[in-house]
C-alpha positions in Angstrom: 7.5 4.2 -17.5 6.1 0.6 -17.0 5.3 -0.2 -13.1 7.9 -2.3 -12.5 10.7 0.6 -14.0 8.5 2.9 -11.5 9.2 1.1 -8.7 12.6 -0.2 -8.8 13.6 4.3 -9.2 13.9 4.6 -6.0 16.0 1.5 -5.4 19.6 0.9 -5.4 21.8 -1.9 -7.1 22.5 -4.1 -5.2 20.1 -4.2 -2.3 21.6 -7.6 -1.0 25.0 -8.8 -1.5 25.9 -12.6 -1.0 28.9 -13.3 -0.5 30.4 -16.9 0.0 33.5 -17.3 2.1 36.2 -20.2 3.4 39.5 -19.4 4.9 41.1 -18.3 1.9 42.9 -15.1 0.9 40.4 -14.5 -2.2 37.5 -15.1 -0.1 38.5 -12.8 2.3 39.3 -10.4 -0.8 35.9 -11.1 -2.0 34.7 -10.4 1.5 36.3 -7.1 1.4 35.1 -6.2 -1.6 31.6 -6.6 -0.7 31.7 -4.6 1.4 33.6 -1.9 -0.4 30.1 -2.3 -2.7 28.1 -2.2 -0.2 29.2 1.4 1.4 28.9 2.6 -2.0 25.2 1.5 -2.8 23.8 0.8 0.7 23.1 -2.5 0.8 23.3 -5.4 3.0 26.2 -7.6 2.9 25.2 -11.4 4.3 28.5 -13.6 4.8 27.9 -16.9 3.6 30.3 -19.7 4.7 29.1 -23.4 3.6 30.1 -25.9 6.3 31.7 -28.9 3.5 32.1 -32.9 5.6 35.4 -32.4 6.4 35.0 -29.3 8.4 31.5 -30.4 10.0 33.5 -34.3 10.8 36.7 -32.4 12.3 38.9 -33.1 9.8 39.3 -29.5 9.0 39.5 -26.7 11.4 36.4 -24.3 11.5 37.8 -21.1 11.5 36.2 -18.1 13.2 33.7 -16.3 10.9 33.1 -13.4 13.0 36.6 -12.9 13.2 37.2 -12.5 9.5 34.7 -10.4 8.8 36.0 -7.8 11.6 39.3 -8.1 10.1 38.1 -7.7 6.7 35.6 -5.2 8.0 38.7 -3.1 10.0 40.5 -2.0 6.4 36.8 -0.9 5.3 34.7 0.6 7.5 31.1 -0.6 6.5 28.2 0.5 8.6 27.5 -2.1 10.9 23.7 -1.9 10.0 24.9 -2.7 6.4 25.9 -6.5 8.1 23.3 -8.7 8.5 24.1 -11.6 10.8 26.4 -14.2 9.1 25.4 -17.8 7.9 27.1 -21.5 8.6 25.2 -23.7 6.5 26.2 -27.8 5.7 26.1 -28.2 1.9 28.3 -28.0 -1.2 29.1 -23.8 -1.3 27.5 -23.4 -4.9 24.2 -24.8 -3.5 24.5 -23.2 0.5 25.1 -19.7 -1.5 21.9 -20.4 -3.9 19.4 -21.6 -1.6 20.3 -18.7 1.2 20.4 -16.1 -2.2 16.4 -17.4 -2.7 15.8 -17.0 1.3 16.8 -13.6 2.1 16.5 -11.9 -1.5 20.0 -11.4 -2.4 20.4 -10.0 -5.9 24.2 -10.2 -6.1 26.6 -12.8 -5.4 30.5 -12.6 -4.3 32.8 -15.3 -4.6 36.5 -15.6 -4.7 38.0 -17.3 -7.8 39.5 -19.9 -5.8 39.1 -21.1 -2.7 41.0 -23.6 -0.1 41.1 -26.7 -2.6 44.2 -27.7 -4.1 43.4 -28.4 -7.6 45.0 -26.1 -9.5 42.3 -24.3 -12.2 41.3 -21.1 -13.3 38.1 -21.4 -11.5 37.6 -23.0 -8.1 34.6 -25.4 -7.9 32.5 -23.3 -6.1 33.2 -20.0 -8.3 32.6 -22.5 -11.5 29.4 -24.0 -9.5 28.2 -20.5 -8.7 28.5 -19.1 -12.1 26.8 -22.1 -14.0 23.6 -22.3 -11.8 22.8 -18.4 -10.3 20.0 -17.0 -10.7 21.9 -13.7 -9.7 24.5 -11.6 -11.2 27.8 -12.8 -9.6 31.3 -11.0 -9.1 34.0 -13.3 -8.9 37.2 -11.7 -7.6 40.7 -12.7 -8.0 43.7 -11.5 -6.0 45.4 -10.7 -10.0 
C-alpha cells in the first residue's frame, strides 16, 4: 500500500460536500440530498449560494438562506456539527462554487440541474458551468 492509499483508509468519501443553491425547487432538492450524503458518510455540508447582479442591485429578492436550509434540514435530520456556516458570495455560481470548493477543501459538489433561469435546457447554466470546469466530482440532481 503506497502512502497516499495508507492515508486516505481511514477517511471517508466525501469529507466536504459543496453544494450550490438559489431559490429553486432542485436546489433545494440538491440541498436535501447533501445532506442525506452527508449523515451517511459524515461529512460537512457547506451551502453555497452565489449572489448574481440582479439579486446584489435589488432587482431580485434575496431569499433567506438560513431559512432554506432549516427547512430542507427539518425532513432530514443532519447533525448540526455536519453544517458548516453558509456562504453569500457575488460571482457567476459555476465560479463562486469553484473558488469556495479550492478554499475550504471540498471534494464533492451538489448542484441542481436547473436553477431559477428561464431558458428552457436540459442543463441550467450553472450545472453545465459546474460540470465543464470542476476540479471535483459533482452530483447534479433533478427532481425526475
Amino acid at each position: 500500500m503506497d502512502d497516499r492509499a495508507s492515508a486516505d483508509a481511514g477517511r471517508t468519501w466525501p469529507e466536504r460536500v459543496v453544494v450550490g443553491v438559489d431559490d429553486s425547487p432542485e436546489a433545494s432538492l440538491a440541498l436535501e440530498r447533501a445532506l442525506e450524503l452527508a449523515m451517511r458518510a459524515g461529512s460537512t455540508v457547506v451551502v453555497v449560494h452565489a449572489v448574481g447582479l440582479l439579486e446584489g442591485a435589488g432587482y431580485r429578492r434575496e431569499f433567506d438562506l438560513d431559512e432554506m436550509i432549516a427547512k430542507a434540514n427539518a425532513g432530514v435530520g443532519c447533525p448540526a456539527e455536519l453544517l458548516a456556516p453558509p456562504i453569500k458570495e457575488v460571482g457567476p455560481p459555476a465560479d463562486v462554487l469553484e473558488r469556495v470548493v479550492e478554499r475550504v477543501g471540498g471534494d464533492l459538489i451538489v448542484v441542481g440541474r436547473r436553477g431559477s433561469g428561464v431558458a428552457w435546457r436540459p442543463l441550467g447554466s450553472t450545472s453545465e458551468g459546474v460540470l465543464t470546469r470542476a476540479s471535483v466530482p459533482v452530483l447534479v440532481v433533478s427532481r425526475h
